[in-house]
C-alpha positions as CSV (number, residue, x, y, z in Angstrom):
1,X,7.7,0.7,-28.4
2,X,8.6,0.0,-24.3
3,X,5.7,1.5,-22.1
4,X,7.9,1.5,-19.1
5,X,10.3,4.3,-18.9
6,X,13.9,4.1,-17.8
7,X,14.6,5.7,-14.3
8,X,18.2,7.2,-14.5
9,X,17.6,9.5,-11.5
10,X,20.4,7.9,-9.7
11,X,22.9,8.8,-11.7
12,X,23.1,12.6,-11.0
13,X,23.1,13.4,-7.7
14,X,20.6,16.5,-6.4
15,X,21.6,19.2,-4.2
16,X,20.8,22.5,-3.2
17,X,21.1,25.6,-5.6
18,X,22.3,27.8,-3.0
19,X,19.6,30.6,-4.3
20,X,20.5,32.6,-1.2
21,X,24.3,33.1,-1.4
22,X,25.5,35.7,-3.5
23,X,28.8,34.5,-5.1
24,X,30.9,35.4,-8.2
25,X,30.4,33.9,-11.5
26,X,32.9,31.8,-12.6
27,X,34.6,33.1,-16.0
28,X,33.1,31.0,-19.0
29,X,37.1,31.5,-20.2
30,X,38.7,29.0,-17.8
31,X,35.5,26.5,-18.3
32,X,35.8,23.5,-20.6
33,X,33.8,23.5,-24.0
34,X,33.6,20.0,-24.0
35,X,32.9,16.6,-22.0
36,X,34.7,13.3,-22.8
37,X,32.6,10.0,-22.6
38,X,35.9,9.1,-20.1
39,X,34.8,12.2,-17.8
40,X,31.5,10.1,-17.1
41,X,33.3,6.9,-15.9
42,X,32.6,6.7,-11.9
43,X,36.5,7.3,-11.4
44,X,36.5,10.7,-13.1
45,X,36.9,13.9,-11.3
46,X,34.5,16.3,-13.2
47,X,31.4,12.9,-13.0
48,X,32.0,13.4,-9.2
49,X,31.3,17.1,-9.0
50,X,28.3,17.0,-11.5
51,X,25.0,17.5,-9.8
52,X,20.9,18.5,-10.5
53,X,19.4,21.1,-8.7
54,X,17.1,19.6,-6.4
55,X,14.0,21.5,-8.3
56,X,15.3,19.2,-11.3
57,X,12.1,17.1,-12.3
58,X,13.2,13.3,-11.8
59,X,15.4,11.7,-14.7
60,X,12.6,9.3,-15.6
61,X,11.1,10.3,-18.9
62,X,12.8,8.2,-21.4
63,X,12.2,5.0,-23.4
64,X,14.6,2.5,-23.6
65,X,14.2,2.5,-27.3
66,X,15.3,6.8,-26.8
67,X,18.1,6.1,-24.8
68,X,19.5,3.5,-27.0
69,X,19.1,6.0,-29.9
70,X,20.8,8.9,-28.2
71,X,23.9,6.4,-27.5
72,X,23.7,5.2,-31.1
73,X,23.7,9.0,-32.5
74,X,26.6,9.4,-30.1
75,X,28.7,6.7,-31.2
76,X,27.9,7.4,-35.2
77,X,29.1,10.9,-34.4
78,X,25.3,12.6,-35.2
79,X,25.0,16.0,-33.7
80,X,23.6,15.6,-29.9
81,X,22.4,18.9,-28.7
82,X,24.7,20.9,-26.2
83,X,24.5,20.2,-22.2
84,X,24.2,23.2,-20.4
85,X,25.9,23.7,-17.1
86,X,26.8,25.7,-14.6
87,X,29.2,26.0,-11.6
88,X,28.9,27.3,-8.2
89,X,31.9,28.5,-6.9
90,X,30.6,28.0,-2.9
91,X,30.7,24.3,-3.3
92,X,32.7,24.0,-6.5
93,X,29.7,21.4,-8.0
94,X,28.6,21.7,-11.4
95,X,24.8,21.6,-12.4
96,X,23.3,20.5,-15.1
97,X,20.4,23.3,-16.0
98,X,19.5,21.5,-19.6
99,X,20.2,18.4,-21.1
100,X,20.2,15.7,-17.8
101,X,18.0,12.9,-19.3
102,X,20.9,13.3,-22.6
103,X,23.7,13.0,-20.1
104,X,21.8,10.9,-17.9
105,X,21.5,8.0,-21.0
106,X,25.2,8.0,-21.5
107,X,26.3,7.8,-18.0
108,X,23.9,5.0,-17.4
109,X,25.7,3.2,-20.5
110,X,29.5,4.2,-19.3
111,X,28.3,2.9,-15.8
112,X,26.1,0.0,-17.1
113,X,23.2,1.6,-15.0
114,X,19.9,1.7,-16.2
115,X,17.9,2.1,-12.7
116,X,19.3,-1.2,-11.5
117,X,22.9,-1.4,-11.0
118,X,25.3,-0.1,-8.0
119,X,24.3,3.6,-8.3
120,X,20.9,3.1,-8.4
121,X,20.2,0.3,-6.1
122,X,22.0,2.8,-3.2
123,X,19.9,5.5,-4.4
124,X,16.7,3.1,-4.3
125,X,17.9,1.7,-0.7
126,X,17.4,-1.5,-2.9
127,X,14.3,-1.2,-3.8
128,X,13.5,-1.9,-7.5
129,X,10.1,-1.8,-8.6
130,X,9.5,-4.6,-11.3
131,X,8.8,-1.8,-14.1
132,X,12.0,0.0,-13.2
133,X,13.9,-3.8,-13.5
134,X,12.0,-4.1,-16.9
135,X,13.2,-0.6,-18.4
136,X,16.4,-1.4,-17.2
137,X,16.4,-4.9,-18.5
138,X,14.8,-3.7,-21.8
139,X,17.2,-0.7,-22.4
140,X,20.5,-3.2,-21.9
141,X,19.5,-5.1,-24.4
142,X,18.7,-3.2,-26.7
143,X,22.0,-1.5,-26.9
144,X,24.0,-4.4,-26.4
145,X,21.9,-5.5,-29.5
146,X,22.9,-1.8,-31.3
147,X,26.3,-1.0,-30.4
148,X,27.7,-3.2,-27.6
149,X,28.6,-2.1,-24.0
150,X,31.0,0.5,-23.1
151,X,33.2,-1.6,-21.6
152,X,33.4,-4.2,-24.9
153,X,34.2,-1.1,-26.7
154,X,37.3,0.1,-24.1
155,X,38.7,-4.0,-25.0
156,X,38.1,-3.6,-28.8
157,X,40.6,-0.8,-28.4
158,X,42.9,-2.5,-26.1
159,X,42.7,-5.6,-28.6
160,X,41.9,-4.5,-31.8
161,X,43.2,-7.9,-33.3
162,X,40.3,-10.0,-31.9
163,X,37.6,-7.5,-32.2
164,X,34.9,-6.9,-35.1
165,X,35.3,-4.4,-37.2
166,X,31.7,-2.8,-36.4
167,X,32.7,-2.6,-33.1
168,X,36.4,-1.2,-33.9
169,X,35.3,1.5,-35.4
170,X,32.9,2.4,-32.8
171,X,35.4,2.5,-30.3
172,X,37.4,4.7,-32.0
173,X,35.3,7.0,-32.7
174,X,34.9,6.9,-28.9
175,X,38.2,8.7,-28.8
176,X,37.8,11.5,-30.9
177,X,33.6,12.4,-30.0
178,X,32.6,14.5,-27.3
179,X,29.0,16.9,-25.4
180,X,29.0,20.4,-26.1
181,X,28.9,22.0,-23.4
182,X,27.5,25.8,-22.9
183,X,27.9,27.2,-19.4
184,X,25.0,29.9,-17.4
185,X,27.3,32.9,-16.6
186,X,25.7,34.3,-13.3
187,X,24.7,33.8,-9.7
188,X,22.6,31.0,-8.6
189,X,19.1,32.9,-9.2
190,X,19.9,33.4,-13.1
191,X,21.0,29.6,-13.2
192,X,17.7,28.5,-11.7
193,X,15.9,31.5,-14.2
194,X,17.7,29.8,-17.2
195,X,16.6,26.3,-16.1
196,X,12.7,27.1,-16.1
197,X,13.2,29.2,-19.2
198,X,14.8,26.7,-21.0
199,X,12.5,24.0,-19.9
200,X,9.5,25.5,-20.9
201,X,10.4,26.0,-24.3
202,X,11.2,23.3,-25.9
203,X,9.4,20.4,-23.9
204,X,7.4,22.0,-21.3
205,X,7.8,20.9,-17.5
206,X,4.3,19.4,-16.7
207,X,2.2,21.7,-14.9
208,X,1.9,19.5,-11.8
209,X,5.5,19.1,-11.8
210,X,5.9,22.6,-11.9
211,X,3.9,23.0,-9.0
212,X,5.7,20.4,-7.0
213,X,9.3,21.9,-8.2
214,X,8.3,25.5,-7.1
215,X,6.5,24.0,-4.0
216,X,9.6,22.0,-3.3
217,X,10.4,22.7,0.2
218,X,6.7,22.9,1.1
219,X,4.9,19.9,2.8
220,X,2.6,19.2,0.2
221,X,4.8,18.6,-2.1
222,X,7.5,16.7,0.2
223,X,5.0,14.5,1.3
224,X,4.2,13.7,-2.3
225,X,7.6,13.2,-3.5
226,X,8.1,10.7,-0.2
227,X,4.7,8.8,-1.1
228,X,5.9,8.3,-5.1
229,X,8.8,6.7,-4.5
230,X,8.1,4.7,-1.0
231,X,10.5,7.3,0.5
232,X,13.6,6.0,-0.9
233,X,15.4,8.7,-3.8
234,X,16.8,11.7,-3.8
235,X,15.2,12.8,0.3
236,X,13.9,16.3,-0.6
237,X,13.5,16.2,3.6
238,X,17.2,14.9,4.7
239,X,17.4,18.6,6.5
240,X,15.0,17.1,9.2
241,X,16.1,15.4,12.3
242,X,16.3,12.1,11.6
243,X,13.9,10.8,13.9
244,X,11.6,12.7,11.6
245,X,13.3,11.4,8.2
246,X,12.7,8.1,9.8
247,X,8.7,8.4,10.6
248,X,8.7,10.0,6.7
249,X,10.1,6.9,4.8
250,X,8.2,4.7,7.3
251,X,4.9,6.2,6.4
252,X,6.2,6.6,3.0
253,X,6.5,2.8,2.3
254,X,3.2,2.1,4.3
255,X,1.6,3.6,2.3
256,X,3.3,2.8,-1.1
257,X,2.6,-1.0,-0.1
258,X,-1.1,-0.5,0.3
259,X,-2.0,1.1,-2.8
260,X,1.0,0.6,-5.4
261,X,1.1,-3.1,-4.4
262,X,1.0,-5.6,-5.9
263,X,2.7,-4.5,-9.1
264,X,0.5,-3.9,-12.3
265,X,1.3,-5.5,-15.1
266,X,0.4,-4.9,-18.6
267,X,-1.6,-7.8,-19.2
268,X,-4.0,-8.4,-16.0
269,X,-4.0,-11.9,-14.8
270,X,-6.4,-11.4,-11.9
271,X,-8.7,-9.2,-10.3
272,X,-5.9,-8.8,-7.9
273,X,-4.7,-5.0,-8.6
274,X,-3.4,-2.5,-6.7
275,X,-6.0,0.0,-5.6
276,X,-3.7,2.7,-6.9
277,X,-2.3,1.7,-10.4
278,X,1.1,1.2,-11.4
279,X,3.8,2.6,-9.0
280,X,5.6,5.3,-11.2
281,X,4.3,6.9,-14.1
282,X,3.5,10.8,-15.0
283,X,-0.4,10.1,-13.5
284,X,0.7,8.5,-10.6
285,X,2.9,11.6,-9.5
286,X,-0.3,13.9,-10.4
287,X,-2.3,11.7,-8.5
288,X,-0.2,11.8,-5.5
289,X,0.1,15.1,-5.3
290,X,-3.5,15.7,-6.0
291,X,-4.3,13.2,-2.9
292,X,-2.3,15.1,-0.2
293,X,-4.0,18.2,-1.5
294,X,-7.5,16.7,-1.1
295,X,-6.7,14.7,1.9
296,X,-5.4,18.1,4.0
297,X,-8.0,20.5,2.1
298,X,-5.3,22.4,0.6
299,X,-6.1,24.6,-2.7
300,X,-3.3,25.8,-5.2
301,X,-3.9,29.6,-4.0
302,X,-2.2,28.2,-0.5
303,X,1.3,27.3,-2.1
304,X,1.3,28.9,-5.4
305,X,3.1,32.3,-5.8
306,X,1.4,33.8,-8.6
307,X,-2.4,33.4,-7.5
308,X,-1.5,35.0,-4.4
309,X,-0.3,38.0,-6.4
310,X,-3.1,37.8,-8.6
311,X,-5.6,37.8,-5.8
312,X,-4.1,40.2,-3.7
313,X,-4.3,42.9,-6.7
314,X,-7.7,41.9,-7.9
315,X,-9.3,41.3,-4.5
316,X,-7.2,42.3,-1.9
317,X,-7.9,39.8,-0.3
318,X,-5.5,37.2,2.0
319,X,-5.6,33.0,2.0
320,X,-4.2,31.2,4.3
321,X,-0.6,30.6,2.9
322,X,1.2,27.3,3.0
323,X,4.8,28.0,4.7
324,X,7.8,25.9,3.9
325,X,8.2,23.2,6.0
326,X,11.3,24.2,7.9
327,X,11.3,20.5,10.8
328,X,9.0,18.2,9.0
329,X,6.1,18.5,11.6
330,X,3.5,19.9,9.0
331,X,5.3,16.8,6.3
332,X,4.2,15.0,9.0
333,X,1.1,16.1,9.6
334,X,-0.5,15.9,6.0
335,X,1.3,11.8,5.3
336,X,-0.5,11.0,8.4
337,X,-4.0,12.5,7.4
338,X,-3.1,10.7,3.9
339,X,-2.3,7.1,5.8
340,X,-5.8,7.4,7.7
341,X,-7.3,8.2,4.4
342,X,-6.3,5.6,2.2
343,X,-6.0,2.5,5.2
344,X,-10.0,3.7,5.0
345,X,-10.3,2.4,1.6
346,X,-7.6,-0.5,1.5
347,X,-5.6,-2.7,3.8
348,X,-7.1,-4.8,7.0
349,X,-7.2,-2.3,9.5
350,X,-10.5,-2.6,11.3
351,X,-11.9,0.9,9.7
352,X,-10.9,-0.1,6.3
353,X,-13.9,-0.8,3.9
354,X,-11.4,-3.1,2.0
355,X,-12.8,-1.5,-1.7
356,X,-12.0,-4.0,-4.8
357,X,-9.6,-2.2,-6.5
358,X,-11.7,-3.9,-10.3
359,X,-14.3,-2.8,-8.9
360,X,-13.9,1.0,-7.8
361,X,-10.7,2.1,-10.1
362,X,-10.5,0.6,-13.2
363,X,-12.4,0.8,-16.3
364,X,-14.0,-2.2,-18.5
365,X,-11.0,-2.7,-20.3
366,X,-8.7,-2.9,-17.3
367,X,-7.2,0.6,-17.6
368,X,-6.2,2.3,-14.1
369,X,-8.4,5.7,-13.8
370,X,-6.9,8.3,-11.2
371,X,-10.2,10.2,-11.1
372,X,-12.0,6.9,-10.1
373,X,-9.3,6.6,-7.2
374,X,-9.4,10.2,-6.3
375,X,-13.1,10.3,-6.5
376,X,-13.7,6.9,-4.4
377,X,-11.5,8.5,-1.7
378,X,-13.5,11.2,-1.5
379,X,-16.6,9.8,-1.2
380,X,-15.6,7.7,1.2
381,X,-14.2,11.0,3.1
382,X,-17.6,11.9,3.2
383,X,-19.5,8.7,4.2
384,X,-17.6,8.8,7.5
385,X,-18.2,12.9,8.0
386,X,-21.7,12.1,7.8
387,X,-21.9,9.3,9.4
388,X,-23.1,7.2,6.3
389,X,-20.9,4.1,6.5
390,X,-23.2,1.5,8.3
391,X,-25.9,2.7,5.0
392,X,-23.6,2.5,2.6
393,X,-22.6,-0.8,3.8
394,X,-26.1,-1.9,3.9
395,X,-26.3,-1.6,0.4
396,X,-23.2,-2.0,-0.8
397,X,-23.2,-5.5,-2.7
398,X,-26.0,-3.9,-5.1
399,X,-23.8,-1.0,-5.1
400,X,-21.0,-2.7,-6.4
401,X,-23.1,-5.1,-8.5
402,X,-24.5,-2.0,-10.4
403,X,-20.6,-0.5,-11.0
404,X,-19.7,-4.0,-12.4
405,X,-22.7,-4.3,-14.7
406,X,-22.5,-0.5,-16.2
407,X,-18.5,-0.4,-15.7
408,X,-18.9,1.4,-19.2
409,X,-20.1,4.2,-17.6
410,X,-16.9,5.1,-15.8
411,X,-15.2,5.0,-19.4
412,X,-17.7,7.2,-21.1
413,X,-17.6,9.6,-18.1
414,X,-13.4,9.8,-18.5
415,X,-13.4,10.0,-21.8
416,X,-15.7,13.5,-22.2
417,X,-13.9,14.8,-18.9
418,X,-10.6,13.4,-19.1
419,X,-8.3,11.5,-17.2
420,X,-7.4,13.5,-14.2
421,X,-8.9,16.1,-12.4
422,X,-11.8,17.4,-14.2
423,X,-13.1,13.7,-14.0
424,X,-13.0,13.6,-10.2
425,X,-16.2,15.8,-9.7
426,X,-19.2,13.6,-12.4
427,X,-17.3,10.5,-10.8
428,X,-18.0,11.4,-7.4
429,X,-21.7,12.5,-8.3
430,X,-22.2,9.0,-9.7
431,X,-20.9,7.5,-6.1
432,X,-23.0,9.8,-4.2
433,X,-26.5,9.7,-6.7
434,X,-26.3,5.7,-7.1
435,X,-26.1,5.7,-3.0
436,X,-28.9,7.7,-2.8
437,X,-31.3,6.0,-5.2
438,X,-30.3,2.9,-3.8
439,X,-31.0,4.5,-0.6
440,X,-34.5,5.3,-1.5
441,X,-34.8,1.5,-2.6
442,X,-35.1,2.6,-6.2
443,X,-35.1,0.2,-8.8
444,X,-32.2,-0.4,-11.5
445,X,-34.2,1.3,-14.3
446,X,-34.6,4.3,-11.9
447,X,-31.5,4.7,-10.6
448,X,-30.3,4.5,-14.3
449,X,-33.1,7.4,-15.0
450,X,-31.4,9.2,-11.8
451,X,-28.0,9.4,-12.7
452,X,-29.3,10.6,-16.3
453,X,-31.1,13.3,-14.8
454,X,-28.2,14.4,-13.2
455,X,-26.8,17.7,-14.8
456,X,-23.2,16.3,-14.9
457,X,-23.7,13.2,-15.9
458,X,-26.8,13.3,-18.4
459,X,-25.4,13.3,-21.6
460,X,-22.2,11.3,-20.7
461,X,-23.7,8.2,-18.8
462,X,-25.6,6.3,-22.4
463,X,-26.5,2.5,-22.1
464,X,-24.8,0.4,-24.2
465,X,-25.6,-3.3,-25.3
466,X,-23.1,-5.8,-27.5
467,X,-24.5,-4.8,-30.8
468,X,-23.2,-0.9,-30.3
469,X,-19.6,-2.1,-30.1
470,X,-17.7,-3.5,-33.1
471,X,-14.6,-5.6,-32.5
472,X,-11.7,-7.3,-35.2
473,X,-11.5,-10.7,-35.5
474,X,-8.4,-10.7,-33.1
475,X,-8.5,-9.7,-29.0
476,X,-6.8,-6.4,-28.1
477,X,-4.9,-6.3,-25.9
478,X,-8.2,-4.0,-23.4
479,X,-10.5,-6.8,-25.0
480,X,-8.3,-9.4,-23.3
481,X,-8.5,-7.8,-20.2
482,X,-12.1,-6.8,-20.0
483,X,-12.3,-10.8,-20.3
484,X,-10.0,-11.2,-17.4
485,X,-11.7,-8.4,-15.0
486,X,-15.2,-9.8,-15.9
487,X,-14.7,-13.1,-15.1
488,X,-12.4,-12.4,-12.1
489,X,-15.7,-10.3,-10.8
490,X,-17.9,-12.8,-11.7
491,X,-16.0,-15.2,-9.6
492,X,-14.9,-13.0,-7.1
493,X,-15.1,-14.0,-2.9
494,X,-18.0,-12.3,-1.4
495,X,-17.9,-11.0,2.5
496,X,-20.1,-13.0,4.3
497,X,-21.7,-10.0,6.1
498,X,-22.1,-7.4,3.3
499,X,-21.9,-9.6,0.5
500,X,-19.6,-7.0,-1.3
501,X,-16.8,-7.9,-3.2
502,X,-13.9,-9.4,-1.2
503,X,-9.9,-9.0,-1.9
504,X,-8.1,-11.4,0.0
505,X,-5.9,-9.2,1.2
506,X,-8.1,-6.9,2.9
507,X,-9.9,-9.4,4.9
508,X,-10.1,-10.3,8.0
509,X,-11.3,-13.8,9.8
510,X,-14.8,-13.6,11.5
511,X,-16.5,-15.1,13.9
512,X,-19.8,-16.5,13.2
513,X,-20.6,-16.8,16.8
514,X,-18.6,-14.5,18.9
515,X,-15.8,-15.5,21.2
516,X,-18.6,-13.9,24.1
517,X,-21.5,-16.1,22.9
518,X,-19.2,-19.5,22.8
519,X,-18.5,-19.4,19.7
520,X,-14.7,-21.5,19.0
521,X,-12.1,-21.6,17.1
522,X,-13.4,-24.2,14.7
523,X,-13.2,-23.6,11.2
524,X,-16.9,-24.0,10.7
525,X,-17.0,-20.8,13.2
526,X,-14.9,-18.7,10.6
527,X,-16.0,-16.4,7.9
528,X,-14.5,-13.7,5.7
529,X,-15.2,-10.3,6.0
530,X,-14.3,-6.7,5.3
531,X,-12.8,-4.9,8.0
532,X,-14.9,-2.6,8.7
533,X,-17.8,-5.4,8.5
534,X,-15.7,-7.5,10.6
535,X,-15.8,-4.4,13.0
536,X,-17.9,-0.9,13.0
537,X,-20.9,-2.8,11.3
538,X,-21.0,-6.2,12.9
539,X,-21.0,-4.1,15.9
540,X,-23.9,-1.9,14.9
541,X,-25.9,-4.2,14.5
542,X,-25.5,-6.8,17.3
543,X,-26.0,-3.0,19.0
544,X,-29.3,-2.7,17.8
């Protein structure tokens, strides 16, 4: 089965719902009942009107092995659920309220676009990330393998003489299968009603993507939706001046670069990972989301409808409420905060600590862990508000050396909280009681006994030895990469000031002697360094 999924979100435009205009239904009479594979080729009039609403969650969610299934049931003639639809007579589109990753798949076939063709590279300002070129790749194949392309199936009709039977008789059934269509009689406000009705039932919208959908035109979530896809996409914020669209994708794909890059791949090769995990996946988007919320102290009772109703009849009391962004300056505001934030953590800027992503964010067997990202950021949030950094960095090679030894700790900790949020929390207590024992200059054994004590963390953070864990006689796939990460570690540059763990692409070139004291250019003169070794704590200490 693929892991990466396909991204057909090019393929149906999004656009406004026009929630605000009251208009007249159109009569379900004069609407078709139907929708001919011909009415999805690029040329056709009805594939030029069709549209999402822009609250649609992306068109991402599929396998390849999925969407070559749904073209095969198509082509056999199996029953494919109905598309529903419906049309605004202001702007004459039609919107697709259920059934767009269906309609999606064979459009991408008609149009021989899985993420990575014409439509898409336009919509991706040609930028493909190497998962999306995979899916894409993988998902061609694999119906070229099952049934053929849509254009080998248009000659088998046009030259039935030289073409197989199999693929004959595909193509004719081609002209006599079409979608069901069933149409939302109503204004725009029951369309978008129907929509999250609909989509709750049957596979429910995930809750973060709910928030971001209902949050849509709020900064939180625009900044987000910028930051996932390195501002390229559907741009949630083209009603902006466009100096300000311009700062927004440039931040946008600052920032994408310094934690989605470089790419992760399924097998790790390196200890060279991105400090962020793999570019687009369902945690990545929570993650996001959940970063600009920390970053700019925002809580969900700021944006979210419902708790304010809640409160405001249980409490009566007011929060601060998060308006919708109506010029980009807030958008602005919070990618900004969220730049400063994570160059703290990655990149060579002189205040970045230059963290090692095997370190900090992934577990023993080379798994990604969003909490461990969220949680590092945090903590880092708070060594500079309490002006902790030059300590930390004082003992930060047996900080790191402790996280490497007892990386099983991070596991045990996700596992009993989970993944995402609720892990953020013990994770960060971990950071901030291991930096305080060693602190304190306790020893390894105490620190242990510390972060045992600790009412979070006490019955979730167990030593383990080799004899505990019981393995096949072949490597796994984690096992393989728990061999990689160690020995990457192991071997891993060290900065020469801090002796903490050094990524190559967040350091810098040092001066053993500074330029002031007549020190040179020689190479005998250069070291490698963090950043903020390199800078803020060099400093400090030829200060003191």
């Amino acid at each position: 089965m693929a892991t990466h999924m396909a991204n057909l979100d090019a393929l149906i435009p999004r656009e406004d719902f026009e929630t605000a205009t009251s208009e007249p239904a159109t009569q379900p009479s004069i609407l078709s009942a139907t929708l001919k594979i011909t009415d999805l080729e690029k040329e056709s009039f009805i594939y030029n009107v069709l549209r999402k609403p822009d609250f649609q969650r992306e068109t991402a969610n599929w396998t390849p092995d999925k969407i070559a299934a749904l073209v095969g049931s198509f082509l056999e003639g199996d029953l494919i659920p109905s598309i529903i639809l419906w049309r605004s007579n202001v702007s004459g589109n039609i919107f697709v309220i259920d059934g767009a990753h269906r309609l999606s798949a064979l459009i991408a076939w008609v149009q021989d676009d899985y993420g990575d063709s014409h439509t898409s590279m336009r919509f991706f300002d040609s930028t493909i990330p190497a998962e999306q070129q995979k899916a894409a790749d993988t998902t061609r194949k694999l119906i070229h393998g099952n049934v053929g392309s849509y254009s080998d199936l248009k000659l088998a009709l046009m030259n039935p003489d030289t073409a197989s039977k199999e693929k004959l008789q595909l193509a004719k059934n081609l002209s006599a299968t079409a979608i069901h269509l069933q149409w939302v009689n109503g204004e725009a406000e029951k369309a978008e009603s129907s929509f999250f009705r609909i989509n709750q039932q049957a596979t429910p919208i995930d809750s973060t993507e709910l928030d971001m959908i209902k949050a849509r035109r709020k900064p939180n979530a625009l900044a987000a939706r910028a930051f996932i896809r390195a501002g390229t996409g559907h741009k949630y914020w083209s009603q902006f001046d466009q100096s300000v669209q311009n700062e927004i994708e440039s931040i946008a794909k600052g920032v994408y670069d310094l934690i989605f890059r470089p790419n992760l791949e399924l097998s790790i090769r390196s200890s060279d990972l991105p400090v962020a995990g793999r570019g687009y996946s369902a945690d990545s988007v929570k993650m996001v989301f959940e970063l600009v919320n920390f970053v700019n102290a925002l809580q969900p009772d700021m944006w979210r409808d419902e708790v304010q109703k809640k409160r405001r009849s249980a409490t009566q009391e007011e929060v601060r409420r998060l308006a919708d962004d109506t010029d980009g300056t807030v958008t602005l505001e919070f990618m900004r905060a969220v730049k400063k934030s994570a160059g703290k953590i990655a990149g060579n800027e002189p205040a970045s600590l230059g963290l090692h992503p095997a370190v900090y964010f992934y577990s023993a067997t080379g798994r990604f862990q969003p909490a461990a990202f969220l949680a590092a950021v945090s903590f880092v949030q708070e060594l500079v508000e309490k002006r902790q950094l030059i300590r930390f960095t004082k003992n930060r090679a047996v900080f790191e050396n402790f996280l490497v030894t007892y990386k099983y700790f991070l596991n045990q900790i996700v596992r009993h909280y989970g993944s995402m949020q609720r892990s953020v929390t013990p994770i960060l207590e971990m950071y901030r009681t291991l930096f305080h024992a060693l602190d304190q200059g306790a020893t390894e054994e105490e620190t242990i006994s510390a972060l045992q004590n600790h009412a979070l963390l006490r019955s979730h953070v167990k030593l383990v030895s080799d004899d505990d864990r019981t393995h096949g006689r072949n490597f796994s796939a984690e096992t393989k990469n728990s061999i990689v990460l160690k020995s990457a570690l192991n071997n891993s540059p060290k900065c020469e000031i801090c002796q903490g763990r050094l990524l190559f692409r967040s350091a810098t070139v040092d001066h053993k002697v500074r330029k002031e004291d007549g020190g040179t250019g020689a190479p005998s003169n250069g070291q490698l360094t963090h950043p903020y070794c390199n800078s803020g704590y060099k400093e400090s200490r030829q200060g003191s």
